[in-house]
C-alpha positions in Angstrom: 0.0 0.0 0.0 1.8 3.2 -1.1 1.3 6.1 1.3 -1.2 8.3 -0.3 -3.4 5.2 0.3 -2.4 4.7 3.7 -3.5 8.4 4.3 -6.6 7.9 3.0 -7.4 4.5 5.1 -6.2 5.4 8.2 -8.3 9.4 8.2 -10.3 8.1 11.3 -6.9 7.2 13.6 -5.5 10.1 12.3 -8.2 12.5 13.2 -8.4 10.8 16.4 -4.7 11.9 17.1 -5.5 15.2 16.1 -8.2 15.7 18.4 -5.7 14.5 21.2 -3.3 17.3 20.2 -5.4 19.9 20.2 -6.5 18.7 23.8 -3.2 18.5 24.6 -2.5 22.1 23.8 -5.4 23.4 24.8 -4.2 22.3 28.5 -0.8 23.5 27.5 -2.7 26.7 26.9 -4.6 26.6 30.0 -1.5 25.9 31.9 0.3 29.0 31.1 -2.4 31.1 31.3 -2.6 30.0 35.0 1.3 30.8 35.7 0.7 34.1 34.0 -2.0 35.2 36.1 -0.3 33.6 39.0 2.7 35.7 38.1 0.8 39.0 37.3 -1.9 38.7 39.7 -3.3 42.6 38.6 -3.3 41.5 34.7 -6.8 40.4 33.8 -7.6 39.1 30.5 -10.2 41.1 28.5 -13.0 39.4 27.0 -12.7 40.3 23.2 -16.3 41.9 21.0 -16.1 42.3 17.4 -16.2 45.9 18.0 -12.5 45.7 19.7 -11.6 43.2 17.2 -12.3 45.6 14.4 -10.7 48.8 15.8 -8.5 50.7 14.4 -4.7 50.2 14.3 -2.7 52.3 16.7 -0.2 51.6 13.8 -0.9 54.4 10.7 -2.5 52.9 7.6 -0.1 53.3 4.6 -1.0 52.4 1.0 1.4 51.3 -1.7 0.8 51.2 -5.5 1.0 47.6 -7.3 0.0 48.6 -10.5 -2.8 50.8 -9.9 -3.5 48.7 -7.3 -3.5 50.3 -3.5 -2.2 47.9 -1.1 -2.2 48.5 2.6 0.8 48.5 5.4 1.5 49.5 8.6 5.1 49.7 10.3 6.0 48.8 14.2 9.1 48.7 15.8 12.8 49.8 15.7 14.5 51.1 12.7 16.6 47.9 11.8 16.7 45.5 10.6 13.6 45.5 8.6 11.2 42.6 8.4 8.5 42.7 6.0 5.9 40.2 6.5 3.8 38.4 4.1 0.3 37.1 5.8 -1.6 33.8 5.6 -4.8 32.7 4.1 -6.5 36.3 4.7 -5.9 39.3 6.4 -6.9 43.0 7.9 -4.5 45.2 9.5 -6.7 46.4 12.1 -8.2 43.1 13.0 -4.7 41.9 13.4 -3.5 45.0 15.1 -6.1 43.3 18.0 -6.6 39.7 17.4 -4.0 38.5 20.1 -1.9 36.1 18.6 -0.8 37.9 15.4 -1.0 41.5 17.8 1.2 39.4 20.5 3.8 37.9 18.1 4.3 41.1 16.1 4.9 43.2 19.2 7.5 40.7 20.3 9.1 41.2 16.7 9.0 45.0 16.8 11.5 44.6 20.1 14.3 44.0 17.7 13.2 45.0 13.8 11.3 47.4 11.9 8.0 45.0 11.1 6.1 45.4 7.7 2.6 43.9 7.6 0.5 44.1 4.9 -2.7 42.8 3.4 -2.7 41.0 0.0 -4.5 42.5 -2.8 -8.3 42.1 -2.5 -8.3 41.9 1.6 -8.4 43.8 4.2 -8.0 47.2 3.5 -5.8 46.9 0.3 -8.5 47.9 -2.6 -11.0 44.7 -3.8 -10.1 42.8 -6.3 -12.7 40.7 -9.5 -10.7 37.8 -8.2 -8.6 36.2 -6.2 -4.5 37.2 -7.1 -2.2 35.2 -9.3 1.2 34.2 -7.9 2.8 37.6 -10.1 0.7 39.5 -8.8 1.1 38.5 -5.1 5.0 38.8 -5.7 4.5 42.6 -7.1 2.3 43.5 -3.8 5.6 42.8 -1.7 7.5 44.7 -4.2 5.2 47.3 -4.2 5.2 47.3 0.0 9.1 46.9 0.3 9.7 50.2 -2.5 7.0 52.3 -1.1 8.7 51.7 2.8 12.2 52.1 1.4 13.4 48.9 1.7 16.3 47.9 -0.4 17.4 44.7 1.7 15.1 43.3 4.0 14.3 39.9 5.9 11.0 38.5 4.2 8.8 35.8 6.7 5.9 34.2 5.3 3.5 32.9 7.3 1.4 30.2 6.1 -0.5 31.1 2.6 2.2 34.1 2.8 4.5 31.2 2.0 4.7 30.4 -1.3 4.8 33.7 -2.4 7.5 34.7 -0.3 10.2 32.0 -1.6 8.8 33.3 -5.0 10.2 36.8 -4.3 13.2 35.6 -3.0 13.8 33.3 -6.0 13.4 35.9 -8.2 15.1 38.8 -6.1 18.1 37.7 -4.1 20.1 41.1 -4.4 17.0 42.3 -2.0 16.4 39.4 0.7 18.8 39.1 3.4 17.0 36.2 4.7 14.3 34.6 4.2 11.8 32.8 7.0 9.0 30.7 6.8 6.7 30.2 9.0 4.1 27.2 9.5 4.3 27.1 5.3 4.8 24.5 2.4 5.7 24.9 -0.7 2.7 22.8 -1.9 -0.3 22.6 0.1 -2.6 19.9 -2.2 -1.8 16.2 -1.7 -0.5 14.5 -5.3 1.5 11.2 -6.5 4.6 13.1 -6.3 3.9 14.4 -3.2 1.9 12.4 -0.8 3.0 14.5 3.1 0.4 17.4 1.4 -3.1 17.8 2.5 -6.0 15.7 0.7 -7.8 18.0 -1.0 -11.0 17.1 0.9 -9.6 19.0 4.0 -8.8 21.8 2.0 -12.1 22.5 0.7 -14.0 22.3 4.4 -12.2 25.4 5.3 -13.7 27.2 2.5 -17.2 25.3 3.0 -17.4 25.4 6.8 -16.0 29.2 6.9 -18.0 31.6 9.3 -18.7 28.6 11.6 -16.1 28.4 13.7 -15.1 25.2 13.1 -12.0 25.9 12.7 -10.9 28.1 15.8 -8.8 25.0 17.6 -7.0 24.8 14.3 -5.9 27.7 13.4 -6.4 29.8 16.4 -5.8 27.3 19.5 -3.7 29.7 21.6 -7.2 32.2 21.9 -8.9 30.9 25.0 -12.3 30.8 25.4 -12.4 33.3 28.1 -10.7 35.5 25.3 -13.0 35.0 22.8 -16.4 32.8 23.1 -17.5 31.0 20.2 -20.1 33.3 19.2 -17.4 36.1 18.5 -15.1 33.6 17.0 -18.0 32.8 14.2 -18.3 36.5 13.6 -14.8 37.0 13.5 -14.3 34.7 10.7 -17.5 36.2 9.0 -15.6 39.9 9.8 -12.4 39.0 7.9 -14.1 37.4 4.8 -17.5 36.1 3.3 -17.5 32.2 2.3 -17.8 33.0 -0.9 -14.5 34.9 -0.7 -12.5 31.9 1.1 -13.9 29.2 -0.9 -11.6 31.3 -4.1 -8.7 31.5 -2.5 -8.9 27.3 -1.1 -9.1 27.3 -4.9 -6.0 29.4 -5.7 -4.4 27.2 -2.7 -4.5 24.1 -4.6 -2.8 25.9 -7.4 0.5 26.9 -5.6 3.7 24.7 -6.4 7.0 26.3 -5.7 8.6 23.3 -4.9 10.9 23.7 -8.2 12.0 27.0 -6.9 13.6 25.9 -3.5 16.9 24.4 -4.5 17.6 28.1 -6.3 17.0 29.9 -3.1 20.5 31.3 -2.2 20.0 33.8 0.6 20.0 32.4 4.5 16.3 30.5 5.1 14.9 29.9 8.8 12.1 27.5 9.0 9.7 27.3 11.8 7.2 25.0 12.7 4.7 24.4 15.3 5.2 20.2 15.7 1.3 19.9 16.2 0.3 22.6 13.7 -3.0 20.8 12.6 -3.8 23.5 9.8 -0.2 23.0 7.8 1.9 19.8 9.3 5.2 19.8 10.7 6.4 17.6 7.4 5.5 20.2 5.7 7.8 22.5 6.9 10.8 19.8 6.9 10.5 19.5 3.4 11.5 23.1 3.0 14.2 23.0 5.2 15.1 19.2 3.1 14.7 21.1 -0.1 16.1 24.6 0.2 20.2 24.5 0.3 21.4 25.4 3.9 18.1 25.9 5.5 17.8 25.8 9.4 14.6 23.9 10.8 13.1 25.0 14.5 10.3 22.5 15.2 8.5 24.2 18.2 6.7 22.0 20.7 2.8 23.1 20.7 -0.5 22.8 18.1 -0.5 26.6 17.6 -0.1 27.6 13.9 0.5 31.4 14.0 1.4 32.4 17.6 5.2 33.0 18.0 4.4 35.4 20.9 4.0 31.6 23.0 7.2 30.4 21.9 9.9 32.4 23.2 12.6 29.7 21.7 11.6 31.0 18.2 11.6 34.6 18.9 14.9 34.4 20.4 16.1 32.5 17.3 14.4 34.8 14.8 16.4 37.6 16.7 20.0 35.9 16.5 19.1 34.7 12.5 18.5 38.2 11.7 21.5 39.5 13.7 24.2 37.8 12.1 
C-alpha cells in the first residue's frame, strides 16, 4: 500500500490523534495562562467583542501602489533591521492590530526589527479585487510594499499562505532578501503522486465550505482561549475577515500553488519554523523546505499553535540571532 493510500485509510486514527493534540495544547494553553495570572496577579484578560476586534490600528495605515493597485501597510518597531511580512490565508491590519496572537507575536518582533505587515490584494484594507490574485501579482504587492517603505534589503517571513509567495520573491530577487523565513508554510499545500505529506484535497475545501462557523478556531487559532474569545465572537470574526464566498476562491487558488521547483535556487539564508502539532499546515510540511532549500535551518516548536510565536519564546529568540548575524 503506497502512502497516499495509507493516508486515506487510516483518516479516522489520524483524526483521532489530532483531536488528542489539540487537547493537549489546549491544557498546555490553560497551563500557562494559570502561571501568568499567577505571576501577574493585577493582569486580567479582557474578553474580546467584534467591536474591539475591528478597531483601528494604533499603527498608521499606509498604502502602496501595485500597478494601480492600493495595497495596505502599517510599520512597528525599531529602525533595523527590517522585516516585511507576508500574511496567511487572509488578512486586515486592524483586525490583526487586536486579534491576540498575530498582535502578540508582532509586538515581540518589533522589540528588535522594523516590522512590515501588509494585506494582499483584495483583503483587508488593500483595494477589492474581481478575483482572487495570481502568484505575479502576489510577488508585485511585496515589491510594491518593500519600494514604497524604502526597503532595499530586508528579511522577508511568510507565514502560512504568505508562503509560497515569499520563496517566489526571494527566488526571483536575491540582491534584495537578506534572509528569508518561513513560518508554518509548504511549498505545496494539495496532496498529489509526487507528493503524498500534502493535504487531501477534501480538508482543504471544508475550510472554505465550513467558513463563518467556527469550526475551525482549535486549528488555526488554539492559543485564543475561550475566556478570550467565546464561540459566538469567534463565528463573527471569521464572518468579519471574509465572506465564504471569498475563502472558498482562495482554497481554490491554494491548490494551485507549487513552488517546490523553486527551493533548491534559493541562495540567501532561510529559517524554518514549525509548530510540531500545527494541525492546519503539518510539521512535514515544513521539513520539506528545510530538506529542499540549500542550507536551510529547521526549529520544530513544541505546541498545536499555527501562527502564535508570541507563545514560543525559543523562536523569537532564534528569529532575533538569525536576523542579527
Amino acid at each position: 500500500m503506497d502512502l497516499w493510500s495509507w493516508f486515506d485509510s487510516n483518516e479516522g486514527v489520524l483524526s483521532g490523534i489530532a483531536a488528542a493534540l489539540v487537547i493537549f495544547g489546549a491544557l498546555i494553553t490553560v497551563g500557562r495562562s494559570f502561571l501568568f495570572r499567577l505571576f501577574r496577579p493585577d493582569d486580567k484578560q479582557t474578553h474580546l467583542s467584534l467591536t474591539q476586534l475591528s478597531s483601528p490600528s494604533p499603527h498608521p495605515i499606509q498604502f502602496a501602489d501595485s500597478d494601480g493597485v492600493n495595497i495596505a501597510y502599517n510599520v512597528q518597531g525599531k529602525t533595523d533591521p527590517t522585516l516585511l511580512v507576508s500574511p496567511g490565508i487572509i488578512s486586515n491590519l486592524h483586525v490583526s492590530a487586536n486579534l491576540p496572537p498575530i498582535k502578540n507575536t508582532m509586538e515581540a518582533l518589533g522589540k528588535f526589527a522594523r516590522v512590515i505587515n501588509f494585506d494582499k490584494r483584495g483583503q483587508g484594507l488593500s483595494d477589492p479585487i474581481s478575483a482572487v490574485a495570481t502568484l505575479p501579482e502576489r510577488v508585485k504587492d511585496i515589491q510594491a510594499v518593500a519600494d514604497s517603505t524604502q526597503s532595499e534589503k530586508f528579511f522577508l517571513m511568510g507565514i502560512s499562505e504568505g508562503g509560497p509567495m515569499s520563496i517566489k520573491f526571494a527566488e526571483e530577487n536575491p540582491h534584495r532578501v537578506r534572509g528569508l523565513i518561513l513560518f508554518g508554510t509548504t511549498a505545496k499545500f494539495i496532496r498529489s503522486e509526487d507528493y503524498p505529506i500534502g493535504i487531501s484535497e477534501r480538508s482543504l475545501n471544508v475550510t472554505g465550505e465550513n467558513w463563518g462557523q467556527g469550526n475551525a478556531r482549535d486549528i488555526l487559532f488554539p492559543s485564543i482561549s475561550r475566556e478570550v474569545m467565546d464561540d459566538a465572537t469567534y463565528k463573527g470574526f471569521e464572518k468579519l475577515l471574509a465572506d465564504k464566498r471569498s475563502i472558498i476562491q482562495i482554497v481554490e487558488y491554494m491548490k494551485t500553488l507549487d513552488v517546490r521547483a523553486l527551493l533548491p535556487n534559493l541562495r540567501c539564508p532561510t529559517l524554518v519554523v514549525h509548530f510540531a502539532g500545527d494541525l492546519a499546515v503539518p510539521s512535514r510540511m515544513g521539513r520539506y523546505l528545510a530538506d529542499h532549500i540549500p542550507n536551510a535551518e529547521f526549529l520544530e516548536i513544541a505546541g498545536v499553535d499555527h501562527c502564535d510565536l508570541a507563545n514560543a519564546p525559543e523562536a523569537i529568540e532564534t528569529i532575533r540571532q538569525f536576523m542579527s548575524r
